[in-house]
KOLZAVO-671294 format. One record per residue (C-alpha): x, y, z. Coordinates in steps of 0.25 Angstrom, whole numbers, plus 5000, padded with zeros to 4 digits. Last residue first. Example, Ala and Ser with C-alpha at 12.3 -4.5 7.8 and 13.67 -1.06 7.14 Angstrom:
REM KOLZAVO-671294
<lose><xx>5055</xx><yy>4996</yy><zz>5029</zz></lose>
<lose><xx>5049</xx><yy>4982</yy><zz>5031</zz></lose>
***
This chain:
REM KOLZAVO-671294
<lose><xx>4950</xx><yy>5043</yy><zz>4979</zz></lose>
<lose><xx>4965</xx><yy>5045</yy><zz>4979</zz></lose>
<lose><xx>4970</xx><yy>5035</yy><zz>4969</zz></lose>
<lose><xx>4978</xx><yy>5022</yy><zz>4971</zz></lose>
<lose><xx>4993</xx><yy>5017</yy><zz>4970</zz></lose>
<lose><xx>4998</xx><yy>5005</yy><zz>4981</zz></lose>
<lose><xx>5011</xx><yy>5001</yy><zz>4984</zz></lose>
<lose><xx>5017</xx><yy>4989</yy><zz>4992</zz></lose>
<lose><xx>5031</xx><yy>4992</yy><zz>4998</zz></lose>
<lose><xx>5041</xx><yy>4987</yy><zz>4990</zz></lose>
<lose><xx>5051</xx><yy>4975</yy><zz>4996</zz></lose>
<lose><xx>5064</xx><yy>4979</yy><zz>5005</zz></lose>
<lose><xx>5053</xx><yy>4978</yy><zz>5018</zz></lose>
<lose><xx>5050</xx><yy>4964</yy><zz>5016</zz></lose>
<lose><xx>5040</xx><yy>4960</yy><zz>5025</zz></lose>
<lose><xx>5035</xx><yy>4953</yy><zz>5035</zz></lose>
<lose><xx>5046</xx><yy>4958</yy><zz>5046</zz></lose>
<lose><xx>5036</xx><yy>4969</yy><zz>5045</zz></lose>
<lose><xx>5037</xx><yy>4985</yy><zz>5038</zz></lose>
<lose><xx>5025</xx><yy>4986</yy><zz>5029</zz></lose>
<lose><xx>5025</xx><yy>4999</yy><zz>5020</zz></lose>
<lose><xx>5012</xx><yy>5000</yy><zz>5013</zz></lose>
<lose><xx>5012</xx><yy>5010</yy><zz>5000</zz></lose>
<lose><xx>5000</xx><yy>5019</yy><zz>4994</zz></lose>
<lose><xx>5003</xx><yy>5026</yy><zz>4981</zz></lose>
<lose><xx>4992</xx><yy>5036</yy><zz>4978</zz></lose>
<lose><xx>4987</xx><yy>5044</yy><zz>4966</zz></lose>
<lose><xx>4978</xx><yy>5057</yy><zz>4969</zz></lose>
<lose><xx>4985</xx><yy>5067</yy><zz>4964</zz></lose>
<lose><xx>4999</xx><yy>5074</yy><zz>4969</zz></lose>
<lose><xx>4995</xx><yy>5088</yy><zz>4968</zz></lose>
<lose><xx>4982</xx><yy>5083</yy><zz>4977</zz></lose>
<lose><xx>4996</xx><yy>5081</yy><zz>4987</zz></lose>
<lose><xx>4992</xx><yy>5069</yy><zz>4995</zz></lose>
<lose><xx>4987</xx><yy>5065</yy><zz>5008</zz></lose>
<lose><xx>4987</xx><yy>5054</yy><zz>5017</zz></lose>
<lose><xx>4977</xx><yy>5044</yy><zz>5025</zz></lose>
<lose><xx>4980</xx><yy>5028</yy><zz>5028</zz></lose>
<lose><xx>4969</xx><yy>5019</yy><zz>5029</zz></lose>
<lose><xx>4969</xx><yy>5004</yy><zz>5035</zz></lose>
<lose><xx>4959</xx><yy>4993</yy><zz>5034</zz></lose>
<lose><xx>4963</xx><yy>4978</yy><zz>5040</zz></lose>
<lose><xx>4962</xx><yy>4967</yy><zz>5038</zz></lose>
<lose><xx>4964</xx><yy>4953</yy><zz>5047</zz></lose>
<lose><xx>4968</xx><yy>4938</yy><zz>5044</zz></lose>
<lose><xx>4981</xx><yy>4942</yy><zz>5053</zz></lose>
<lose><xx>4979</xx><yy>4954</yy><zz>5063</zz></lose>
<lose><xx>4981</xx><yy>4968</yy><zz>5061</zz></lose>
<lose><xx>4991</xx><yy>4974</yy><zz>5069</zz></lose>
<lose><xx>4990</xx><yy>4988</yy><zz>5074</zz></lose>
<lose><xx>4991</xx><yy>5001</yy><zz>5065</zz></lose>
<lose><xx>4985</xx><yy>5007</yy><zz>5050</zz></lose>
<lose><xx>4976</xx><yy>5017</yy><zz>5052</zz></lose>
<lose><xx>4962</xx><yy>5016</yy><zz>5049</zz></lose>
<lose><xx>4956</xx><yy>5030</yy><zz>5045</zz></lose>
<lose><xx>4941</xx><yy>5032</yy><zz>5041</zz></lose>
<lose><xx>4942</xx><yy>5045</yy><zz>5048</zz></lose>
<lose><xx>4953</xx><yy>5048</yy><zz>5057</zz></lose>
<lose><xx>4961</xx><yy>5056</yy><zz>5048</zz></lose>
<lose><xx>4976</xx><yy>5058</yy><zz>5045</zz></lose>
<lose><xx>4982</xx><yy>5063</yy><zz>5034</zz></lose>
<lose><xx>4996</xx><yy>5057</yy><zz>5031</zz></lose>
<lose><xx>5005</xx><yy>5064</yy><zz>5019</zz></lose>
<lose><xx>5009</xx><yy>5060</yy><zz>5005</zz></lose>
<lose><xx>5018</xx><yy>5063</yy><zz>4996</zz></lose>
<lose><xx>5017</xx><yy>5063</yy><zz>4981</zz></lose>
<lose><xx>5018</xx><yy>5058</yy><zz>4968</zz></lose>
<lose><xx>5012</xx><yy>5063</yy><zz>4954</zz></lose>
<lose><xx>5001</xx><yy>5052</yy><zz>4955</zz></lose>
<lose><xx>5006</xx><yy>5042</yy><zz>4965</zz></lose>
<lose><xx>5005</xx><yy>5052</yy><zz>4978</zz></lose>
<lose><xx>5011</xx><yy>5044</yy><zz>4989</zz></lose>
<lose><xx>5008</xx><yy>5036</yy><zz>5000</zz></lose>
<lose><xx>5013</xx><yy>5029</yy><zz>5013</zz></lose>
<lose><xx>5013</xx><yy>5017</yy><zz>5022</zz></lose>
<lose><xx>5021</xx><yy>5012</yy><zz>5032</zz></lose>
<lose><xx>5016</xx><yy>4997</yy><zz>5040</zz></lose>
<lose><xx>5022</xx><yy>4992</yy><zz>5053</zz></lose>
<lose><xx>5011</xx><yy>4997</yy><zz>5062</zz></lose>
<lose><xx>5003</xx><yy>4987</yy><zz>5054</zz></lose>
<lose><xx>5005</xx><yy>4974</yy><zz>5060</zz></lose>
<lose><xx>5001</xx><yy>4964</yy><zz>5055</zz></lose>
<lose><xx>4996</xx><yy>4951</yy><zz>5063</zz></lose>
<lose><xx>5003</xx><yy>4938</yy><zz>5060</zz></lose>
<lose><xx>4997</xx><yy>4928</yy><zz>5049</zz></lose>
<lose><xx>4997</xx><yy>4938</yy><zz>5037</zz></lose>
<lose><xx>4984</xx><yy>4939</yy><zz>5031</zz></lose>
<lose><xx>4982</xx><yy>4952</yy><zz>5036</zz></lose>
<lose><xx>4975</xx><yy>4960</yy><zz>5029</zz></lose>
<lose><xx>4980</xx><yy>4975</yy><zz>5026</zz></lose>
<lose><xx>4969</xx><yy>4986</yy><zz>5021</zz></lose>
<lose><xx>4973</xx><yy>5000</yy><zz>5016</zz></lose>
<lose><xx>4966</xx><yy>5011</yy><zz>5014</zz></lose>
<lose><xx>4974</xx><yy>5024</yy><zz>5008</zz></lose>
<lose><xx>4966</xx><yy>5036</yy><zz>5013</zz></lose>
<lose><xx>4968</xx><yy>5052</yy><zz>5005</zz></lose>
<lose><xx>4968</xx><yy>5065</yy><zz>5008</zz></lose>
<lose><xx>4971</xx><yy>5075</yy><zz>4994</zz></lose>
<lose><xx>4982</xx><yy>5085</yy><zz>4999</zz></lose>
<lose><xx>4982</xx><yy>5100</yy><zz>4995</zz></lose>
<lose><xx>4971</xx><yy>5104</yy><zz>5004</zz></lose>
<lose><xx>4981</xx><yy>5097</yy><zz>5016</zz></lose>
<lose><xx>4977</xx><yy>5084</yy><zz>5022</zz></lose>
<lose><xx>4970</xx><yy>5082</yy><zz>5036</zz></lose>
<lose><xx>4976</xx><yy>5077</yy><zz>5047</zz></lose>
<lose><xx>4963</xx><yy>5073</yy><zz>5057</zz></lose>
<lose><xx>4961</xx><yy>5082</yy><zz>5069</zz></lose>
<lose><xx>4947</xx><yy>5086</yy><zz>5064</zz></lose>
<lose><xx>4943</xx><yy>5076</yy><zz>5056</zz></lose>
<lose><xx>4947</xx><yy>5072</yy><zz>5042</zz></lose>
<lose><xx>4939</xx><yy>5062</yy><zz>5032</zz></lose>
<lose><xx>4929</xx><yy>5072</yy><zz>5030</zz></lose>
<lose><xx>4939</xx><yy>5082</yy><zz>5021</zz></lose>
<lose><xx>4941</xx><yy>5069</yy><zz>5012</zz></lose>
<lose><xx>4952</xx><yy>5058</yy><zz>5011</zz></lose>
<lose><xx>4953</xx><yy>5054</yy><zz>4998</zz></lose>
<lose><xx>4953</xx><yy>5037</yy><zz>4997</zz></lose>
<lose><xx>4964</xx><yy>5028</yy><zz>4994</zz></lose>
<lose><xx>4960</xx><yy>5015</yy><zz>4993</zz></lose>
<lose><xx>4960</xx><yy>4999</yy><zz>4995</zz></lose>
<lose><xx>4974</xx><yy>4998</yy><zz>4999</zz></lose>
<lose><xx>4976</xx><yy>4983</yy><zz>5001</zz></lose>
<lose><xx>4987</xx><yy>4976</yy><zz>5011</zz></lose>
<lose><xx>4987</xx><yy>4960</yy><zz>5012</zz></lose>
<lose><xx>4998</xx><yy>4955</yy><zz>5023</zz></lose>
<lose><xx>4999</xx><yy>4940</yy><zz>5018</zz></lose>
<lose><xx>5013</xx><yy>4939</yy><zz>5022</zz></lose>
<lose><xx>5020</xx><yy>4942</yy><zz>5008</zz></lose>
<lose><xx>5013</xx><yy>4954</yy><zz>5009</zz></lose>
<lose><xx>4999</xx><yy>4956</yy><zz>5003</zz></lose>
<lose><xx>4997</xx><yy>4968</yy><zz>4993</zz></lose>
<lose><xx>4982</xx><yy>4972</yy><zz>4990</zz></lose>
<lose><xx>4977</xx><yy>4982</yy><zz>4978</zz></lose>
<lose><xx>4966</xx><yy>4989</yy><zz>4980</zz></lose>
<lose><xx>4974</xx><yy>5002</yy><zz>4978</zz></lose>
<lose><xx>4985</xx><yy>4998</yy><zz>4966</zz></lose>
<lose><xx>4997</xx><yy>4991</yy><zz>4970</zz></lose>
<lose><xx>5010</xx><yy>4992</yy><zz>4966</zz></lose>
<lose><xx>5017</xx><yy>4982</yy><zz>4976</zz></lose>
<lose><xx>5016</xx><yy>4970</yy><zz>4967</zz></lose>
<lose><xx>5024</xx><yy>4976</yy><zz>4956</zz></lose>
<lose><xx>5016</xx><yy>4981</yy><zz>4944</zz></lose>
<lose><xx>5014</xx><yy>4970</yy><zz>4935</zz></lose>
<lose><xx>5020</xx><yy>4971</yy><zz>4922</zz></lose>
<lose><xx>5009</xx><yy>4968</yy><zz>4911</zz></lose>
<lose><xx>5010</xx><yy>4955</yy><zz>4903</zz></lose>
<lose><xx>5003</xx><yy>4957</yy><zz>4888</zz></lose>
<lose><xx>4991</xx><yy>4949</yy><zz>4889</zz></lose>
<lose><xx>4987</xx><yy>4937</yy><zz>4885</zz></lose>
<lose><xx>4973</xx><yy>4934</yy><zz>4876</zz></lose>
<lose><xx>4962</xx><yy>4931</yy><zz>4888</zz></lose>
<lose><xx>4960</xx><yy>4917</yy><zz>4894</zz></lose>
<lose><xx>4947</xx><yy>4911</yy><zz>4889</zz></lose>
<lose><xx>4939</xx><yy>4910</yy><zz>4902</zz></lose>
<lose><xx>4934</xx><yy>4896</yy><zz>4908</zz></lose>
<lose><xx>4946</xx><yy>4894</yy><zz>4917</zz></lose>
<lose><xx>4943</xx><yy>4908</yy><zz>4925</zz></lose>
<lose><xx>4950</xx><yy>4922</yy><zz>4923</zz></lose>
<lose><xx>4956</xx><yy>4926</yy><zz>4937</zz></lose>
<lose><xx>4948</xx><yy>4936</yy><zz>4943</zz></lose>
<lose><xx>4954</xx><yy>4951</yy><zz>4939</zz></lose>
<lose><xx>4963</xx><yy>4956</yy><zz>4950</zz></lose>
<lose><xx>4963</xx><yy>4965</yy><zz>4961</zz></lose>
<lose><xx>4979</xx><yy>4965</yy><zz>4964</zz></lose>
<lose><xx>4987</xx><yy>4957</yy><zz>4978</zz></lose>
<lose><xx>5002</xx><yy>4963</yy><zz>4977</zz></lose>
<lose><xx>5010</xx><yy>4953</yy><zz>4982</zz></lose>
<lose><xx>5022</xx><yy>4953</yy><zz>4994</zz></lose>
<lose><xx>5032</xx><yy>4962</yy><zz>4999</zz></lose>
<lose><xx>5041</xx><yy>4958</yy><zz>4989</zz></lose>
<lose><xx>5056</xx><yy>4961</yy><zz>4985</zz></lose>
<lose><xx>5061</xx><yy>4950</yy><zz>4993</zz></lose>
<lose><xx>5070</xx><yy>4958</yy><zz>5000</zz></lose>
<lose><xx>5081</xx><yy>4951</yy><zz>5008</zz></lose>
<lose><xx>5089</xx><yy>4947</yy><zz>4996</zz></lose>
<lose><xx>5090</xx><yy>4961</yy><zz>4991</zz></lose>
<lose><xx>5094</xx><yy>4967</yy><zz>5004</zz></lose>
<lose><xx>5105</xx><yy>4957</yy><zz>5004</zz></lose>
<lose><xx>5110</xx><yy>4962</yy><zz>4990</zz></lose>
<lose><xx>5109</xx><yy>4976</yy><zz>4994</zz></lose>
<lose><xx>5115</xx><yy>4974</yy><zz>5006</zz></lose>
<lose><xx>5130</xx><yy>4974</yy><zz>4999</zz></lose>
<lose><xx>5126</xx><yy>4986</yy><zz>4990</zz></lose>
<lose><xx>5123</xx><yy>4995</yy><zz>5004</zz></lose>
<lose><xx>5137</xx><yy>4991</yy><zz>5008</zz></lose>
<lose><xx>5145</xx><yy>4995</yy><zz>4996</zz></lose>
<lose><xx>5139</xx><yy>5008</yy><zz>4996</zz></lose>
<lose><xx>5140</xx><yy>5012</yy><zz>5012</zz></lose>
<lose><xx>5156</xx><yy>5008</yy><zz>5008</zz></lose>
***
């Protein structure tokens, strides 16, 4: 019985999800001007789908909501303090940084975003560390027209290598929480 009612929401789920969050935004090369001879066609590559991103990549959510890891950094001995939750001698430290704009026309708010990370070289899990130097959490509301700068420490397993997958959870009536989560891959540096 508990089959034959999970087949009959399928359908509806399907036809409430749109299947898109909204559009990966690449660095590309400038577009090729009048006067140029157009190169020889290419073959056609697949694109990766619009939620596999690479770090400097930006995604924008249907709303204008723009959010771009600009790094992953190692975290160093200096970085901790005193009081500060330091990884393990086994775990390489490390900083996702993030920035979000607000091109919405409401304010965001950012108490209602997950976030995680995993290895990406051979897997892995990951865990918080937390220091207070050079950290920006993410929390409040951040204002339309307005950007901001965020980080987000962790650590991973040195047996894991030094390959990241970030990913942003945004949980708001804007969204559509059926469609993928925006992802983005980058190396420890």
């Amino acid at each position: 019985m508990a089959a034959t009612a999970a087949a009959a929401l399928l359908p509806l789920t399907a036809a409430c999800s749109s299947g898109a969050q909204g559009t990966a935004e690449r660095d590309v090369a400038p577009q090729q001007s009048a006067t140029e001879e157009a190169p020889a066609e290419e073959p056609v590559e697949e694109k990766a789908p619009d939620t596999e991103l690479m770090v400097g990549d930006g995604f924008r959510y249907k709303d204008g909501v723009l959010l771009t890891v600009t790094g992953i950094s190692k975290l160093t001995a200096a970085d901790f303090g005193e009081f500060d939750l330091k990884p393990g001698a086994d775990k390489t430290g490390f900083r996702v940084l993030l920035d979000v704009t607000n091109d919405s026309k409401k304010p965001l708010d950012l108490d209602t975003w997950g976030v995680s990370a995993q290895g990406a070289t051979t897997g892995g899990q990951t865990e918080f560390v937390s220091t207070e130097k050079g950290s920006k959490q993410m929390t409040g509301r951040l204002a339309p027209g307005k950007k901001g700068s965020f980080t987000f420490e962790y650590a991973l397993a040195k047996k894991d290598g030094a390959e990241v997958v970030f990913t942003m959870t945004r949980v708001d009536a804007s969204v559509d929480l059926l469609a993928e989560d925006p992802h983005w891959t980058g190396t420890i540096k």
